[in-house]
C-alpha positions as CSV (number, residue, x, y, z in Angstrom):
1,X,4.0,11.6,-21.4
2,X,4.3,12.0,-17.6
3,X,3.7,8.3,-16.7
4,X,3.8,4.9,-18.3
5,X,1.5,2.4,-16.2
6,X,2.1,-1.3,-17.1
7,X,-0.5,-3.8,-15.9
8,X,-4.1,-5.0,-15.0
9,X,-7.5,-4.0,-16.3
10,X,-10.7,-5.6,-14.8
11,X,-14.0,-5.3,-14.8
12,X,-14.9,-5.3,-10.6
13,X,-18.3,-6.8,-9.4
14,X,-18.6,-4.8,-6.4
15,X,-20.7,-7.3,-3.4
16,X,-21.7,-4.5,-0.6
17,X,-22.0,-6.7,2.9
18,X,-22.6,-6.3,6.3
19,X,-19.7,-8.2,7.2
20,X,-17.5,-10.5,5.7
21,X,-18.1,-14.1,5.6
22,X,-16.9,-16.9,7.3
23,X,-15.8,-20.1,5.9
24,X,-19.1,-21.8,4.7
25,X,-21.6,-19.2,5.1
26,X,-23.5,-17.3,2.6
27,X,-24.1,-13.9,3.5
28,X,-26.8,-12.2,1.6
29,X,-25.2,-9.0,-0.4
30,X,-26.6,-5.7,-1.8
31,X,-26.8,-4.5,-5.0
32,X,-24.0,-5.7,-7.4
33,X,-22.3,-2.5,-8.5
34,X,-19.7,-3.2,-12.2
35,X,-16.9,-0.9,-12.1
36,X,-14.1,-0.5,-13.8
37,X,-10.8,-2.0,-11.8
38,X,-7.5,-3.7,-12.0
39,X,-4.7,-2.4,-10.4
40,X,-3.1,-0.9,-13.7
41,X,-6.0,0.7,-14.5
42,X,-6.8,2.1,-10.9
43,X,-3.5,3.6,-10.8
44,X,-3.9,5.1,-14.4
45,X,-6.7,6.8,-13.2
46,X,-5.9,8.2,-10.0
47,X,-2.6,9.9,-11.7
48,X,-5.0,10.9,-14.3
49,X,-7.3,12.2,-12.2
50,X,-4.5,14.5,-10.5
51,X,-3.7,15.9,-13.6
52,X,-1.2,14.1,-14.9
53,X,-0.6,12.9,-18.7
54,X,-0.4,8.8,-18.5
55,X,-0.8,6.2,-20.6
56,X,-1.7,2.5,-19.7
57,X,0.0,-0.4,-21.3
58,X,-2.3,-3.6,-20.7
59,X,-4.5,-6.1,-22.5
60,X,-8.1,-6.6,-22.5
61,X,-10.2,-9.0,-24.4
62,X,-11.2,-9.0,-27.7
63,X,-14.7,-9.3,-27.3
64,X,-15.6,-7.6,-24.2
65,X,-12.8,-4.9,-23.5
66,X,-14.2,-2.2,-25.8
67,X,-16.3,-0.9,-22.6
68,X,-13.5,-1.0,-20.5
69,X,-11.0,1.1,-22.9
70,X,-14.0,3.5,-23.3
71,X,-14.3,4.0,-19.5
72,X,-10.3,4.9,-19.2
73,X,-10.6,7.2,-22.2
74,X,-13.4,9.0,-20.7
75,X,-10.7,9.5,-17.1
76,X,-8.3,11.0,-19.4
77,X,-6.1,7.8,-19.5
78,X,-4.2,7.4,-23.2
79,X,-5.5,3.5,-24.4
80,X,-3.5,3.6,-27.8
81,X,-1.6,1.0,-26.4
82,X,-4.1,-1.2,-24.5
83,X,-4.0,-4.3,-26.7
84,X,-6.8,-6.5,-27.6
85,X,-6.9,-10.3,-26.9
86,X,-8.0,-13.2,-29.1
87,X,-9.8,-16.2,-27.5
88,X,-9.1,-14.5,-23.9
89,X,-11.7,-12.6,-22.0
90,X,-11.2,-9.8,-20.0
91,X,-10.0,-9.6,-16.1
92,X,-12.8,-9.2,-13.5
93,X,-12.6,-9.3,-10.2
94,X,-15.0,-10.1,-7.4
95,X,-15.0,-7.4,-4.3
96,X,-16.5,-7.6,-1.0
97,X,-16.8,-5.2,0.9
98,X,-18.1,-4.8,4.7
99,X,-19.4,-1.8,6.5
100,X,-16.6,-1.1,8.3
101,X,-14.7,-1.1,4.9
102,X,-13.0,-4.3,5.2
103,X,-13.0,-6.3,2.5
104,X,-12.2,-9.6,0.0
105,X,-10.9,-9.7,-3.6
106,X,-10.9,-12.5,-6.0
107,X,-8.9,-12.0,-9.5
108,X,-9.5,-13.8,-12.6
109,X,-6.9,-12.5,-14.7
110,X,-8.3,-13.2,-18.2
111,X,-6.2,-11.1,-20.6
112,X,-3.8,-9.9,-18.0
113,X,-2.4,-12.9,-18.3
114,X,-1.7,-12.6,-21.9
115,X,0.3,-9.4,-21.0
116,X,3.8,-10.7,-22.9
117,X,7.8,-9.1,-22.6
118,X,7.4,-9.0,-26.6
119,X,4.2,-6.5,-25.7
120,X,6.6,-4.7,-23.7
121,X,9.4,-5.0,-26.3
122,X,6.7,-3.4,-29.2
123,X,6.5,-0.2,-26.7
124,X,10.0,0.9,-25.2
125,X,9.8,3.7,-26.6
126,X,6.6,4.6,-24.4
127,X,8.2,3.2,-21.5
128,X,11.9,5.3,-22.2
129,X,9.8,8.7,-23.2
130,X,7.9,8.9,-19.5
131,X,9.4,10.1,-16.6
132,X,7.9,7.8,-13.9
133,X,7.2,3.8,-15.0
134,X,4.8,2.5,-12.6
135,X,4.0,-1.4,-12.1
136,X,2.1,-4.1,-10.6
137,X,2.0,-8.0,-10.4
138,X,-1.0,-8.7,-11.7
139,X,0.5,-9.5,-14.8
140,X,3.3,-12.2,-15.6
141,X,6.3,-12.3,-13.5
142,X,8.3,-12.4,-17.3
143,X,6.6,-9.2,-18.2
144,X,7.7,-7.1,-15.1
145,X,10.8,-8.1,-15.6
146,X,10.6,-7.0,-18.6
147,X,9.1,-3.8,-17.6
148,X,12.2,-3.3,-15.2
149,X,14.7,-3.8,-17.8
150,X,13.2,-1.3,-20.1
151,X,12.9,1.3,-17.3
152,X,16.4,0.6,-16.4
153,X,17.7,0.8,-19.8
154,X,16.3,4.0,-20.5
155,X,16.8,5.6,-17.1
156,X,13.3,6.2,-16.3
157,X,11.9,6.3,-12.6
158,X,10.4,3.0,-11.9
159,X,8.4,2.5,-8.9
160,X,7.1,-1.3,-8.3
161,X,4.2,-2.1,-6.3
162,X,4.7,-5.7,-5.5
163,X,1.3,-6.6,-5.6
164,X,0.3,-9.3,-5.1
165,X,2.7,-10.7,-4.0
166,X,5.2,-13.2,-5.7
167,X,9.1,-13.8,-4.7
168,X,11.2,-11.3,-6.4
169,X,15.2,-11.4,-6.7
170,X,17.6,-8.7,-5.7
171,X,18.9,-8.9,-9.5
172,X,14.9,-7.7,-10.1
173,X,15.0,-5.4,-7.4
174,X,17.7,-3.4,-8.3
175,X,16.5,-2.2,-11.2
176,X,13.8,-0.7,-9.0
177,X,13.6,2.9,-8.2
178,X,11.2,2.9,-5.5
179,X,9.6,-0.4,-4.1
180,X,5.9,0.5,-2.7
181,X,4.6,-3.0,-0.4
182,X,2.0,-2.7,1.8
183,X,2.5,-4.4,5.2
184,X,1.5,-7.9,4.6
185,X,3.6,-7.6,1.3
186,X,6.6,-6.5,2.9
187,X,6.2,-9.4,5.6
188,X,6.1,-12.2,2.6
189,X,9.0,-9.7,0.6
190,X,11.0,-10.3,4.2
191,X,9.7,-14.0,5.2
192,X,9.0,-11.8,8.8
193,X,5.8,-10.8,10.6
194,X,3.6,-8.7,9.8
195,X,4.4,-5.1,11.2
196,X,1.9,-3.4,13.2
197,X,3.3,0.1,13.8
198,X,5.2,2.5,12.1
199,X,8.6,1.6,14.2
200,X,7.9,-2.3,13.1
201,X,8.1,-1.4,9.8
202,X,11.3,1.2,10.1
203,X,12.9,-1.8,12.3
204,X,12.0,-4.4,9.4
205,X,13.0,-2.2,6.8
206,X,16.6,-0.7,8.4
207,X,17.3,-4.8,8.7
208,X,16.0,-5.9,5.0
209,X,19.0,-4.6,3.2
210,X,17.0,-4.4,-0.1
211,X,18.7,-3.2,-3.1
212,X,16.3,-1.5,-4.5
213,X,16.6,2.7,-4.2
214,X,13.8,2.9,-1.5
215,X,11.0,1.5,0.1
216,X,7.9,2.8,1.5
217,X,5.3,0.6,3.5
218,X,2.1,1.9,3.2
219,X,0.3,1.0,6.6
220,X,-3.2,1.7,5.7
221,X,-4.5,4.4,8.5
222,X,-1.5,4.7,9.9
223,X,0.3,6.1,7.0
224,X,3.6,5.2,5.6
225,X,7.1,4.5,6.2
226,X,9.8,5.6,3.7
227,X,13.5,3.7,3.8
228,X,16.0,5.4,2.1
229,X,19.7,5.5,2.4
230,X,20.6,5.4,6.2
231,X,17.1,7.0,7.4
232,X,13.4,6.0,7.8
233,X,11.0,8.3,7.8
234,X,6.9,8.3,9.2
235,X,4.5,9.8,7.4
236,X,1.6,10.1,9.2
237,X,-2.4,10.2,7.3
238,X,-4.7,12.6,8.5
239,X,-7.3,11.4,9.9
240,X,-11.2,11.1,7.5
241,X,-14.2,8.4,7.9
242,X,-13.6,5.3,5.7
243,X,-16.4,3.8,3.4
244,X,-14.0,1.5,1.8
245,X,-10.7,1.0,1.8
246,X,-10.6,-0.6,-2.0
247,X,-8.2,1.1,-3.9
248,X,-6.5,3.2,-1.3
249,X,-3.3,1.4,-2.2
250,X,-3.8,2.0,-6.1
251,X,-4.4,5.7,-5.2
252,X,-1.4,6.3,-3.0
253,X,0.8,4.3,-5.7
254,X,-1.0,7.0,-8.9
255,X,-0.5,9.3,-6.7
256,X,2.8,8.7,-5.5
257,X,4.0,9.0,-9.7
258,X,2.3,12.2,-10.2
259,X,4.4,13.5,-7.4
260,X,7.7,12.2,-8.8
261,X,7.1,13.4,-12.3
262,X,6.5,16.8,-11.0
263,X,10.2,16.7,-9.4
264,X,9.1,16.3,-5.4
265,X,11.5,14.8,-3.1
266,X,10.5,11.1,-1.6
267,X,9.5,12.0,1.6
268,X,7.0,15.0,-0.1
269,X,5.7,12.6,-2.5
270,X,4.7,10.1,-0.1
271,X,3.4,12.6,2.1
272,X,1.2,13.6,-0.8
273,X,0.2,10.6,-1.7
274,X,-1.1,9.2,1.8
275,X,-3.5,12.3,1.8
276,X,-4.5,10.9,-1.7
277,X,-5.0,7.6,-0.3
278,X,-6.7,8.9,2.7
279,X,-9.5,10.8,1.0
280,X,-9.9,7.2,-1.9
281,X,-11.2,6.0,0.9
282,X,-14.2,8.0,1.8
283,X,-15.9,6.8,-1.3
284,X,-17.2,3.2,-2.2
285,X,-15.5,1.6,-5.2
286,X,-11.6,1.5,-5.9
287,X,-12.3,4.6,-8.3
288,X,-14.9,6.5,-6.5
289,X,-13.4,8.6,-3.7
290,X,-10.0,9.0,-6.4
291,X,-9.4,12.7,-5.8
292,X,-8.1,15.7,-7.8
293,X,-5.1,17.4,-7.2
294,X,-6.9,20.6,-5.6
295,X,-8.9,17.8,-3.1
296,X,-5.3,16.6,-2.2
297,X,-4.2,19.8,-1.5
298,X,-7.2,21.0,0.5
299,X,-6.3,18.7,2.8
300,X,-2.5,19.2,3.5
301,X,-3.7,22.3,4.2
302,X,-6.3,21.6,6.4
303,X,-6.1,18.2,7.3
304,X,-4.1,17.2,11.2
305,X,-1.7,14.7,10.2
306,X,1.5,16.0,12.1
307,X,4.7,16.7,10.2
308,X,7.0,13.8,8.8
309,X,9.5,12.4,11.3
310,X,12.2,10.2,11.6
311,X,12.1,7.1,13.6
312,X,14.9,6.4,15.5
313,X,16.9,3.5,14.8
């Protein structure tokens, strides 16, 4: 197995608006789409969907989950280990999303929060056999830790996306291989301000000090910032016309684990997996506009996001 994915199935109700609303008012929504979500399973799939062999550790519940577990099978995601749940029912999450592809996301964990460290205890071995471990925080804080440990233990490549957020400790964080906020999480990870260019982000970063391996702030449409060692580098995303920006972040983090198992150096993988995230969001829904590896390819090639640099310190 190429990559173990530890974390959160939902089933998304999808609320297409106009524009977001304010506090109070009630804004009158298209059709309800029902998707399949959660930020485990999102990132299941997009590495799936590149090609890669991955199987998704997670709990759904008893009664309802069957439809969920059939829909990941069908994107080629390995369920044997997605664990039914007693008296619990499944995660959903509401999603709404404007024109201009902003949006809102409420989580009702359901079964994800059912997701134990004996669960993760029962399948080291899957965990220890992949080369890339990749998880989220959608599940209990005792269960990533878990998760870390495991990875740790066996040596595997563990790449966290801190998401949402939640305080994490340096003893936590240095068990992790690569750290993946966006920039709002690495703000509340740093107790700083929100960064709103790539050099905010390099000058938050080369002050954080974090003892994890590296860090790379995604920054949406303007790409990404890796931190490792000494150096920050940009990595710029081409530029495409967004439908929706759900799931971008799940796509570059799937994406970002393909690359890794495959052997690519940080700075390629996170140059691959912006271009993934870039063309995620030219598609409504957090799976729909998930591309294939040719798709991601097609546009290194042709896309014009300039070459990776580094920011000066």
């Amino acid at each position: 197995m190429d990559v173990c994915v530890v974390g959160s199935i939902n089933r998304d109700l999808l609320f297409p608006v106009a524009h977001l609303p304010r506090a109070g008012q009630t804004v009158i929504a298209g059709d309800m789409g029902v998707l399949l979500g959660g930020k485990g399973a999102n990132q299941a799939v997009a590495t799936a969907r590149l090609g890669r062999s991955v199987a998704l550790l997670a709990r759904v519940g008893e009664a309802d989950g069957a439809a969920l577990l059939d829909s990941l099978a069908a994107a080629h995601v390995d369920t044997t280990a997605c664990l039914a749940t007693p008296d619990a029912p499944s995660g959903h999450a509401a999603l709404v999303v404007a024109q201009d592809g902003q949006n809102i996301i409420l989580v009702s964990p359901g079964a994800n929060a059912r997701l134990t460290p004996q669960d993760v205890a029962r399948h080291r071995a899957l965990i220890s056999a992949a080369r890339v471990c990749l998880v989220q925080q959608e599940i209990p804080a005792e269960t990533v830790a878990a998760v870390l440990d495991a990875a740790a233990d066996a040596g595997t490549v563990v790449v966290l996306n801190p998401a949402p957020h939640r305080p994490l400790t340096d003893e936590l964080l240095a068990k992790v291989t690569v750290l993946v906020p966006n920039a709002g999480e690495l703000a509340d990870l740093l107790g700083a301000a929100e960064p709103d260019t790539p050099e905010e982000a390099a000058r938050l970063l080369r002050g954080a000090a974090l003892p994890c391996g590296a860090v790379i702030a995604t920054l949406g449409v303007h790409g990404a910032v890796v931190a490792q060692g000494t150096k920050t580098i940009y990595v710029a995303a081409p530029p495409v016309t967004a439908v929706d920006t759900v799931g971008a972040g799940d796509t570059f983090c799937g994406a970002l684990a393909d690359a890794l198992a495959r052997g690519d150096d940080l700075v390629d993988a996170a140059r691959w997996a912006v271009h993934a995230a870039s063309l995620a969001t030219t598609a409504p829904g957090a799976q729909g506009g998930m591309p294939t590896a040719a798709q991601v390819a097609e546009l290194l090639q042709t896309g014009e996001a300039p070459a990776p640099r580094e920011l000066a310190g």
